[in-house]
Each structure stands twice: as C-alpha cells, then as structure tokens.
N, C-alpha and C positions, 0 to 999 in steps of 0.2 A: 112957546117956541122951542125949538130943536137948540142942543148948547153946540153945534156944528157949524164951522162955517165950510166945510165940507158939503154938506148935505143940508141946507136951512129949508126948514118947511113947506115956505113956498113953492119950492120944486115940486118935493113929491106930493106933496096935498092932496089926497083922495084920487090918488094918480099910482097905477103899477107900471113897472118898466117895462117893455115889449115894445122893441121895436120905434123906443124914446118912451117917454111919458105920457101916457094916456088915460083915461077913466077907466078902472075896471066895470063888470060886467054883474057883478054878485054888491054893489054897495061901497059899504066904505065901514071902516072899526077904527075906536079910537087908540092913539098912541098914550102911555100913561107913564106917569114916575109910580114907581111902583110904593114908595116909602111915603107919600106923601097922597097917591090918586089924580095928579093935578094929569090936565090933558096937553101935550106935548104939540101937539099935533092931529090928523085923522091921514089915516091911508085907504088906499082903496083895497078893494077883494076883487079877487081873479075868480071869473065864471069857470065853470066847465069849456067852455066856449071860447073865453081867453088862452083857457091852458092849448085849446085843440090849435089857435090860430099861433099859437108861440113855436108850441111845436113844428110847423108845418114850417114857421120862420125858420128856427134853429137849424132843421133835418136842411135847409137849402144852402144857408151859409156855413154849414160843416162843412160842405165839400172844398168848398175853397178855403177855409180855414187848415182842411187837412193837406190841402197843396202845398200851404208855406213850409219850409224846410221848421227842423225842432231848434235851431238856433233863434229865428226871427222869432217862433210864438218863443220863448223864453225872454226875449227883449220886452216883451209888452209886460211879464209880471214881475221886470225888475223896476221897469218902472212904477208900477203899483207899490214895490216894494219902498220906491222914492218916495211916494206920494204918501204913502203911509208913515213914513218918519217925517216931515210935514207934517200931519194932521194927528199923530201919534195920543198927544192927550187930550183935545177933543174930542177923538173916537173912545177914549179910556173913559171921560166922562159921558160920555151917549151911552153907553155899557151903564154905568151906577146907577143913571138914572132909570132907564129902562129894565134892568134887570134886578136891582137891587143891592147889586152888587158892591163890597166895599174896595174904593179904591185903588188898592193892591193889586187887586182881580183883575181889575177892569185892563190897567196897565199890563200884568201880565198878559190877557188874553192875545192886548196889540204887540206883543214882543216874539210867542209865541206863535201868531199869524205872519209875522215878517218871515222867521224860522220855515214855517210850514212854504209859503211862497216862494223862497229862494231857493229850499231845497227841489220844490216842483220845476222851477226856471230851470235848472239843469237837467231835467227828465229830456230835455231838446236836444241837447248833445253828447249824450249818450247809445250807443250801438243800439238802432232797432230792430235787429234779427242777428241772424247765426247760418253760416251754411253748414249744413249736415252730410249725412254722410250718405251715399247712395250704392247699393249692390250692381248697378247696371254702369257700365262706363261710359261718359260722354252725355250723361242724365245731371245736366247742372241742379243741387237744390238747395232749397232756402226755405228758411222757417224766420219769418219777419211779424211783428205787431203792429195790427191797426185798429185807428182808432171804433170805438165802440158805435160813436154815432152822436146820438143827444142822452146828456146822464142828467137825471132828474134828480138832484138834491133837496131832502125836509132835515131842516135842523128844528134843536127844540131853542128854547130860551134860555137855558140856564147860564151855557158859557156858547152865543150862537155866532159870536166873530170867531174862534178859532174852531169850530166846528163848522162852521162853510167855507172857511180857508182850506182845510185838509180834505177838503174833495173837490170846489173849484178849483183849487190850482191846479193838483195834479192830470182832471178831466181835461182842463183848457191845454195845459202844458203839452197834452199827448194829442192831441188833434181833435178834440168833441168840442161839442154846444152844450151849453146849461142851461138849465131852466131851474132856477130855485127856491124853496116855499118854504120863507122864513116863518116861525112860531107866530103866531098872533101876537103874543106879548111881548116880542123882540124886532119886530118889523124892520127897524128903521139900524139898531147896530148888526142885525142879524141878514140883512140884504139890502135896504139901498145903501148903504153905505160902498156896499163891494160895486151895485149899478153905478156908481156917483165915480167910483177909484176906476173901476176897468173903464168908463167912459171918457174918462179925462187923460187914462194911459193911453187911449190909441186903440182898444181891441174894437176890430170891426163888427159894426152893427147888423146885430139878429145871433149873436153868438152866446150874450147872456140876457136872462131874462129875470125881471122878480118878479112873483107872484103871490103876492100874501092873500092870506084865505083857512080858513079852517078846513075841516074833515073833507068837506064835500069838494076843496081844492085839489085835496091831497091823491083825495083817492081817484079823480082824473087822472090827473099827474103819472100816477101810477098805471092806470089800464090805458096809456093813450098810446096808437100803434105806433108812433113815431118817435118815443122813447125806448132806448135800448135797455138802460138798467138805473138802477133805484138805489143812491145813497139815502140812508136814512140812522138816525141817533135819534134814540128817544124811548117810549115806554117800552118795556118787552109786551104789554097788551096790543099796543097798536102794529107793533112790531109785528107778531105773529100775524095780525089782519095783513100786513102788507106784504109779508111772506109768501104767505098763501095764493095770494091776487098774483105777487108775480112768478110763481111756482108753476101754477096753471097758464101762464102766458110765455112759460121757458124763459123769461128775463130775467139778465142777472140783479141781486139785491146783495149787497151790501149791506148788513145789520147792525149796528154796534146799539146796547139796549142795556136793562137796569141790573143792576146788584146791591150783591146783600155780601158786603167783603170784609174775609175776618182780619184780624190787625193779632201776631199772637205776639203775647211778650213772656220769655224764657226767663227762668228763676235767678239768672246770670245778666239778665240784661241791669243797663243803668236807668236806675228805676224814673230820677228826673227827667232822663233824655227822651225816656218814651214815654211820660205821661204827655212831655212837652208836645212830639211829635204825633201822639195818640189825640190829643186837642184838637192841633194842627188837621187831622184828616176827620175830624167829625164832625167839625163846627167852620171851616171853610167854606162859606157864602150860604151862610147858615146849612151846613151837611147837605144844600140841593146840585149835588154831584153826583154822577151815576160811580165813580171812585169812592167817594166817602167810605171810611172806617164807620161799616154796620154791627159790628161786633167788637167788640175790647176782649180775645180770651187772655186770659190775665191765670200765672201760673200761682197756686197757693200760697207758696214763700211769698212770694211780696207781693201779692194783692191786697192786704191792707195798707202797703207802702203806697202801692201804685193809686190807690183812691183816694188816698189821703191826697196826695200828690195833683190828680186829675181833679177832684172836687176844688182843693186851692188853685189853681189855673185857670180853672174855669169861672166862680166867683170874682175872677179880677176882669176877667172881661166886659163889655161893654155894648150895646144896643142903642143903636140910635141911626138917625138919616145920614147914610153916605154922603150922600151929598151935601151936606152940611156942615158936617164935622168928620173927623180921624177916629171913627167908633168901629171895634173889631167885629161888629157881626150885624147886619143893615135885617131889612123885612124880609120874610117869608111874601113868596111873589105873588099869594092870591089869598081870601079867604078860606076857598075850597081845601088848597092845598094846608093851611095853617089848623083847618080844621081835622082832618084827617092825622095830623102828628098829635092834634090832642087825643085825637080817638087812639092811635096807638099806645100811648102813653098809660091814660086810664083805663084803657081793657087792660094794657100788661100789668098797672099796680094791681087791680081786682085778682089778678093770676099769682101774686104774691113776690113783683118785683118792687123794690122801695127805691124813691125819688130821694138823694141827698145832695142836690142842688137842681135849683131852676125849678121845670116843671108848668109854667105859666107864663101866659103871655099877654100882652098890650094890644089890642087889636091885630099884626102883621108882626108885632116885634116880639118872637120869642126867646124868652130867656135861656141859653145853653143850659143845656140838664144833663146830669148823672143820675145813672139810674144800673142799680146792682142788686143781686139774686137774680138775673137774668137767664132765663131756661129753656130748654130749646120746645116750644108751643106755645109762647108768650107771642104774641106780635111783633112786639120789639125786637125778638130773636131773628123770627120768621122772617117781617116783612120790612121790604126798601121803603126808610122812613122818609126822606126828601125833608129832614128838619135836623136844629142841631143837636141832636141828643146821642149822648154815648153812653153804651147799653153793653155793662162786664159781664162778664159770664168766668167764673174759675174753672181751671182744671188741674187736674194732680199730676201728669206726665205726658210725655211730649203725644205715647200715643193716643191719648184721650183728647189733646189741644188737635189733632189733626180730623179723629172724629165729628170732633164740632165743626171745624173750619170746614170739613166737606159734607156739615147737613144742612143744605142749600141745592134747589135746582140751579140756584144763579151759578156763574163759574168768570167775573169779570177781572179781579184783582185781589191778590192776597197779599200780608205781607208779614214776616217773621224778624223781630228783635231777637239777636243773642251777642254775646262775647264770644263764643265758638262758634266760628263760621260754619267750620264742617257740619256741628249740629245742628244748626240753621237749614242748612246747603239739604241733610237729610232729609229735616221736616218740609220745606218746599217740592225736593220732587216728589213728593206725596201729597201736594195740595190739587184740586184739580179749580182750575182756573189760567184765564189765555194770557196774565200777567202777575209775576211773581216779584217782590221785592224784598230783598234780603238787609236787615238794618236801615230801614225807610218806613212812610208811612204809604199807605195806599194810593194818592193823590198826584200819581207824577204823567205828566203829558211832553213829549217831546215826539220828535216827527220822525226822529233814527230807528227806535224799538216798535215793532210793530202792534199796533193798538188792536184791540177784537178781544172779546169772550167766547167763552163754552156755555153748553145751558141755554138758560131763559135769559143768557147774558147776550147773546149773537150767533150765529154760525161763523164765527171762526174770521171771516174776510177782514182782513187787516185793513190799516194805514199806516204806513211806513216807505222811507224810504227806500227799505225792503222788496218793499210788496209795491206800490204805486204803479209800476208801470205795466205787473200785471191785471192787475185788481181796473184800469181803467183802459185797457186794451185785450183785443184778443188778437190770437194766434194765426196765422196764414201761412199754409205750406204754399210754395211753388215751386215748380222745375221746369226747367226747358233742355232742348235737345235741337240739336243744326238742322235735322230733317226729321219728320216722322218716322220709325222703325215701322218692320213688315212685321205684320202679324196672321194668325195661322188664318182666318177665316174672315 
C-alpha cells in the first residue's frame, strides 16, 4: 500500500485521472519501492486515445478557466499550498520510497514545491500587459499575455514532485489546462499526488489530467493538436526526439535535459569546505541529478589535500534503505541504470583512471566512489553518469581548469570554489553553461534564478520567477480606434 493518506491506493488503483478516475486504455504498470522491489501498488497507462480524449477535455475547460480573473486561479494553488503542509511528510516519504530517495530529499523536494507554488499563485496578480506606444494618434494599444491553451507536462523520476510543480503551477496560475505524464517509476509522488492536491483544493474539473504511460504516452502527448507546448526534464536523448516532433509542429517545448557539470576548486580555496561541498554535489540521491558535480577539476596545489579529504568523506558514508533507516545514499533506481555506472566506471579504469574508494555495488546499492587520473576521453569525463561517483581530473592554471570545464557539448551548471571572488567572478564568465555558482556546489534549485541549460543541456527556456509568465503565455497586440479611419483605396 501507498505510505499516503493523501493519495491511498485504492483510489488510484489501475486508474488515470481524466476527467475523475477511470481505467486507462494501454493496461496498467506496477508502482514499486525502489530499495526493496516490494509493489506499492498498480496504476493504470494512458492510451494514445486517452491522451486524444484529455486533451479535447482540457482545450474546453481552458476557456473558462481563462475567464476567472489571475487573483481567483491563485487562490486555488494556495490552497494546495495548505494542503501540502498537511500532507507534507507523507508526501516526503511517498518520494523515498518511490524514488529512492534519502529522506532529506524527499522533504526538501515538498518544501521546494510549496516555494515553487506560492511563487506561481502570485503570477495572478501581477500586471498582464503594457500599453505601448503608437505613431498614429487616437490608435489606443496594448500588448497583453494569454494564456497558451493546454501545456503538456513529462517529468522524469528522479526529483518528480518538484519538477511538476515548476510547470504545473505556473501553467495553471496563468490561465492553461495540463495534462501531465509522470515517469513510470514515479507515478504516484510524481502525479497523482498533485491529481489528489488540486482535486481536494477546488480546481475545476477537466483542467488537470494524469497520465502515466511510457514512450508511446509521451509521444502522443506530444504530437496531439490540442496541446500548445511541451514542458519536459529529462534525457537530452529523448529531449532532442521531442524537440524535433514539436519543432516540425511550430510548438513551443520547453527543455531542461542532462549534464555533465564541472565543480572547479582554486589553489586558494578551503580545501575541507569543498571536498565537503564536492561530496555534497556528486553523491546526492546517489549523483541521479541532472546538477550533479560530473567532474571534480581540482587545482595541483592541493589536489592531494582535496582527495585525501574527498576519499575520507566519502568512506564515512552510508548505503542502505531510506526508508528504513537515516543512511546517506539509498539505491540506484533500476538495474539498467546501476549497470551502466558500472560500465562507466570499468571502461574508464581500462583507460587508466584508478578507483580509491568505492567502485562496487550490492545489487541497486552502490558504494560512493572516487575515482582520479580522470581524462578528458575517459567516460567518466565525457559522460552524465546518473550514479555516485566523483571523478578529478587536475589542472595547473585557471586557464587550463576553464578548458576542461568547457570540453562538454552539455552547458547545464558549473560551479567555481575560491577565496578571491574576483578570480572566481573571471573564471565563471568564461564558463559556458545557463547556471553558474560562485563558492557553491552545483546542486542548487530554487524558483527566483532561472533554471535552463545551453547545449545538449536545453535550449535555454527557463523556470523562474523571471521567466514564468513568459515561458507559459504568449503575447497579444491589440488596438482600437473610436471609428474606422479612411483609407486611400
């Protein structure tokens, strides 16, 4: 059974949301603890044929949803935001257990989705146009934002409560329908949950939908005429497919997708604080964050301090079931994926990187690894490893730590340790990457600074308070005039 009294099983049981609870059309997939295997539950799968019938729901009740002024839809996701601190750590453990996540996580994710939601609730009462300016006198204009239509949301698993929160909310906040298609492996914290919160807050029915389902979900989802534009997080492989699908269909997509992000630490920095902080961003939910610290460049002068340092750190930590105990790093969330970090691993030792901790694993439980002589055609270097392993690589001078940092097609997140800001300040605006952090580790999410990579990281399309109410609206000139002017013919 589900650990929610939120969301308990019986509800959704082999049930998608559309329009209430019903059977989906494509079957049913099981819910699982990912540390354990044990079955949670079964949800249903959203046909092609589902997706077509949501949509066509959504595209109806947008319009009246776009009628209410931006004050009242912000009422509906403070209530959510109520309902959420209520349900706050039950939703934190539906997360552990579903994702694997330790604890910490889980709770952050729900503290971080309150943030994201609150800051969307005020998207409603904020100015929705601007009048401009006009050459002709007595030609009133205006340039006003409406909303998009139905935004079709695919979160992945990793972290998928606060990754459906920073596009449902702001979608809803501005006047759209959703339709949303949680990860297979996250189903239940990564979408009914938000079905079970906005049903119980009030938002009118046929406005949000969940859809679990894999590929063949997705990519309806995607080509279906009655979606306007496509939030998606998750691989830059699938990425690029869904890219292109809505490229060719002039839809807006929003991409946020993987990296490969350098962490640089300066000959000045404090070598404790950043091997501390260096841990911190490689081995956080065992390193399956598209942030993760994918490279350690680590300056000559004390990168024997700093490994010494990082290897100690790391050695003290812990593996085992989240949900069971207070252990810092829970399973890797599939075999597939757990096997693929061994393959990095030993294709890069074969290349002439050595392992000085970790390296092995328990079936799903891997052990944090350091791993140094890292080069740049090693895998390890190259590719977004999705496990916990931190992977140095030296360099002798700041211009050489910026080479490294920028030999990557990714461009997600970088981040630079020094004691001299300025020198720091230099080597970031020379990093290329859509989020830079100066005396931090790579791993930071909040809803103020706008979120998006460069590269194989994303096109650029934020999440931010920033950005939100353009990124989920478009533009509408208008004018009027008292009468029609004459015109010559």
């Amino acid at each position: 059974m589900s650990v929610t009294e939120l969301a308990p099983a019986d509800v959704w049981r082999d049930k998608i949301y559309s329009g209430g609870w019903k059977t989906g059309g494509a079957g049913t997939m099981p819910v699982t603890e990912k540390a354990t295997g044990a079955e949670l539950g079964s949800i249903g799968c959203a046909s092609a044929a589902d997706v077509s019938a949501a949509a066509a729901i959504a595209k109806e009740a947008q319009a009246a949803w776009a009628e209410k002024t931006g004050p009242q839809r912000g009422d509906i996701l403070r209530e959510v935001v109520r309902l959420l601190q209520v349900h706050r750590d039950e939703i934190a453990l539906q997360i552990v257990r579903e994702t694997g996540s330790i604890r910490q996580k889980g709770q952050m994710e729900v503290q971080m989705a309150i943030r994201e939601i609150l800051e969307a609730a005020a998207l409603g009462s904020q100015p929705s146009g601007m009048i401009t300016a006009s050459d002709v006198k007595g030609r009133h204009s205006v340039a006003r934002r409406i909303p998009l239509g139905v935004v079709g949301v695919i979160t992945p698993w990793n972290s998928p409560f606060i990754l459906a929160a920073r596009a449902i909310a702001p979608a809803l906040a501005t006047g759209n329908a959703v339709l949303l298609k949680p990860d297979p492996q996250s189903s239940v914290s990564g979408g009914v949950l938000y079905a079970r919160l906005f049903e119980a807050a009030g938002l009118p029915e046929g406005l949000m939908h969940v859809l679990p389902g894999g590929a063949e979900t997705g990519d309806a989802l995607v080509r279906d005429p009655f979606v306007n534009m496509i939030s998606f997080t998750g691989s830059t492989r699938v990425g690029q497919a869904i890219g292109a699908v809505a490229g060719g269909l002039l839809k807006r997509a929003n991409l946020e997708l993987g990296g490969k992000n350098p962490y640089i630490v300066l000959d000045d920095a404090d070598v404790e604080a950043a091997a501390s902080a260096g841990a911190w961003g490689s081995y956080l939910h065992q390193g399956q964050v598209c942030m993760a610290v994918g490279r350690h460049l680590v300056h000559e002068r004390i990168a024997e301090a700093y490994v010494e340092s990082l290897v100690r750190k790391t050695e003290a930590l812990s593996v085992g079931d989240p949900f069971k105990g207070n252990f810092h790093l829970g399973p890797i969330v599939n075999e597939r994926q757990a096997a693929n970090v061994d393959r990095i691993v030993e294709d890069s030792v074969s290349k002439g990187a050595k392992i000085l901790a970790g390296g092995s694993r328990d079936g799903l439980f891997f052990k944090p690894t350091v791993m140094v002589d890292v080069a740049p055609g090693m895998p390890v270097f190259e590719e977004e490893i999705f496990g916990p392993v931190a992977a140095v690589t030296v360099f002798r001078n700041d211009d050489e730590a910026v080479t490294l940092a920028n030999q990557t097609r990714y461009g997600l997140v970088a981040a630079v340790v020094s004691a001299d800001l300025r020198r720091a300040q230099r080597i970031a605006d020379r990093l290329h990457a859509g989020i830079v952090h100066i005396n931090d580790q790579t791993i930071m999410h909040e809803v103020f600074g706008p979120m998006g990579g460069l590269g194989l990281s994303g096109n650029g399309q934020n999440y931010s308070t920033l950005t939100n109410a353009d990124q989920f609206t478009e533009w509408q000139w208008v004018t009027s005039r008292e009468s029609l002017p004459a015109y010559p013919f």
